[in-house]
N, C-alpha and C positions, 0 to 999 in steps of 0.2 A: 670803325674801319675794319674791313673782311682782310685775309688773303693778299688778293691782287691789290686792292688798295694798296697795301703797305711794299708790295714786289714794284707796283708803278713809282711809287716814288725813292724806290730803291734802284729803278732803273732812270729815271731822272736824275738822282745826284750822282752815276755811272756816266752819263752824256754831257754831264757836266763838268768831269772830271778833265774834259781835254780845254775846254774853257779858259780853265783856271790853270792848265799848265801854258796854254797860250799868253797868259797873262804874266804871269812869271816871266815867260821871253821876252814879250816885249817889254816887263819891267827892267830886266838884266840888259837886254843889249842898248835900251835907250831907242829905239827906233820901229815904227810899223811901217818901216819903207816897201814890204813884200805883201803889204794888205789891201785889198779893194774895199776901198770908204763905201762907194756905189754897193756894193757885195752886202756889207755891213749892216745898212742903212736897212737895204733891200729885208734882209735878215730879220732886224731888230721889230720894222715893222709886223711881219710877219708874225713873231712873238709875240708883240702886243696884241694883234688879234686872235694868235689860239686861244689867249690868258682873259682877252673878255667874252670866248663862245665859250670856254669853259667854265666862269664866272656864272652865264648864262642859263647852262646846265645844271650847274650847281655842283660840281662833284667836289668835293674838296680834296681827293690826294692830286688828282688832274690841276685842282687851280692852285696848288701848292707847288707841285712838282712844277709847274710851268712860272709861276713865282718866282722862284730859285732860277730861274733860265731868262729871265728878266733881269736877277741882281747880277747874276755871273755876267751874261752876255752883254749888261748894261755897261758894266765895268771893264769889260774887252773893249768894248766902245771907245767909250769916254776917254780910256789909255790910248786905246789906238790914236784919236782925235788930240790929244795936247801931243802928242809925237809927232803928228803929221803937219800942227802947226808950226812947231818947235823947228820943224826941218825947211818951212817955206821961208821963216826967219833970214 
């Protein structure tokens, strides 16, 4: 890996860094009552397909860095979703 390889996925786990403080939120407050599921969903898909054009390509700090944006963003998901159930309870 060159350079930029190693800067791209140094700027991957920078865009991810807000992710993961989102995730903390909504772990501490107990609620994704200010979150669009629709948004989310929207999002998540999106992600799955830069991470198989990039797959495709073959680059790997690309399929790496977008990896990581898959486990984080997975994980805002998933949290968001047992909150959102928790709340129609």
């Amino acid at each position: 890996m060159d350079i930029l390889d190693w800067l791209t996925l140094l700027s991957y786990i920078a865009l991810n860094i807000d992710i993961v403080l989102q995730i903390k939120r909504i772990y501490h407050r107990k609620s994704s009552e200010d979150l669009s599921l629709l948004g989310m969903t929207i999002r998540y898909l999106a992600i799955l397909i830069i991470v198989f054009k990039f797959a495709a390509i073959g680059d790997i700090a690309l399929i790496i860095g977008q990896g990581i944006a898959v486990v984080t963003f997975g994980t805002y998901f998933a949290l968001a979703l047992i909150y959102y159930r928790r709340r129609k309870k």
